[in-house]
N, C-alpha and C positions, 0 to 999 in steps of 0.2 A: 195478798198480792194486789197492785196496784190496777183495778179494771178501767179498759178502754174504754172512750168513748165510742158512741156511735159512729161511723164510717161517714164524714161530710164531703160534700163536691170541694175541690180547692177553688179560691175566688181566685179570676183575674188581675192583673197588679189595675185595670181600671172598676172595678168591682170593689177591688180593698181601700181605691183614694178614695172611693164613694161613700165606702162605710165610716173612714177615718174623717171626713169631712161631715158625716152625721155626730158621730161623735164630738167632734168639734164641736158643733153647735149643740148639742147639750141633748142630744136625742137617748135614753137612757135603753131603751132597745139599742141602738144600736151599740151600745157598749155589750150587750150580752151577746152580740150577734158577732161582734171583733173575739170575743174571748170563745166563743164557741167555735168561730173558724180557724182560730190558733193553735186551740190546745193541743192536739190532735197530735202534729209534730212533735211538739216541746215536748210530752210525753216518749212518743217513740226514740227521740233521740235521749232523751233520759232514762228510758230502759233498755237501749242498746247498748249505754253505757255504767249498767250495770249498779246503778246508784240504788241504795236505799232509800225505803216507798217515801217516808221521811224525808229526805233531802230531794226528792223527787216533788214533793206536796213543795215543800221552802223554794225549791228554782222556782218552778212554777209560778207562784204567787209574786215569789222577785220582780221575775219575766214578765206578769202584767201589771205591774206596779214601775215599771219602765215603760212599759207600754204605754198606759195612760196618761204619765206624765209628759210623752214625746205628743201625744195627742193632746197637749195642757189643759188636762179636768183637774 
């Protein structure tokens, strides 16, 4: 079974431009710090919807492989 992350505060939508605008400029923490504040959901709504851990692991990775490109790294 797919385990949780640890329990994160949610960023504010002026917290999350701040990190996305680190990321932008090339801050590589802050890429682990956008993917650590996201997972969190993408997961629970991926096992509320009952998907296998597998297709669960594949969105995921989709999901920040959009991400980052919306952040163009």
């Amino acid at each position: 079974m797919y385990k949780l992350p640890h329990k994160r505060k949610n960023l504010t939508k002026q917290e999350q431009l701040e990190l996305i605008k680190r990321v932008q400029a090339g801050d590589s923490s802050a890429v682990h710090d956008l993917v650590v504040s996201e997972q969190g959901w993408l997961i629970n709504l991926a096992l509320r919807c009952k998907f296998d851990a597998t297709i669960i692991e594949d969105a995921i990775g989709e999901a920040f492989v959009v991400l980052l490109k919306a952040c163009k790294l």
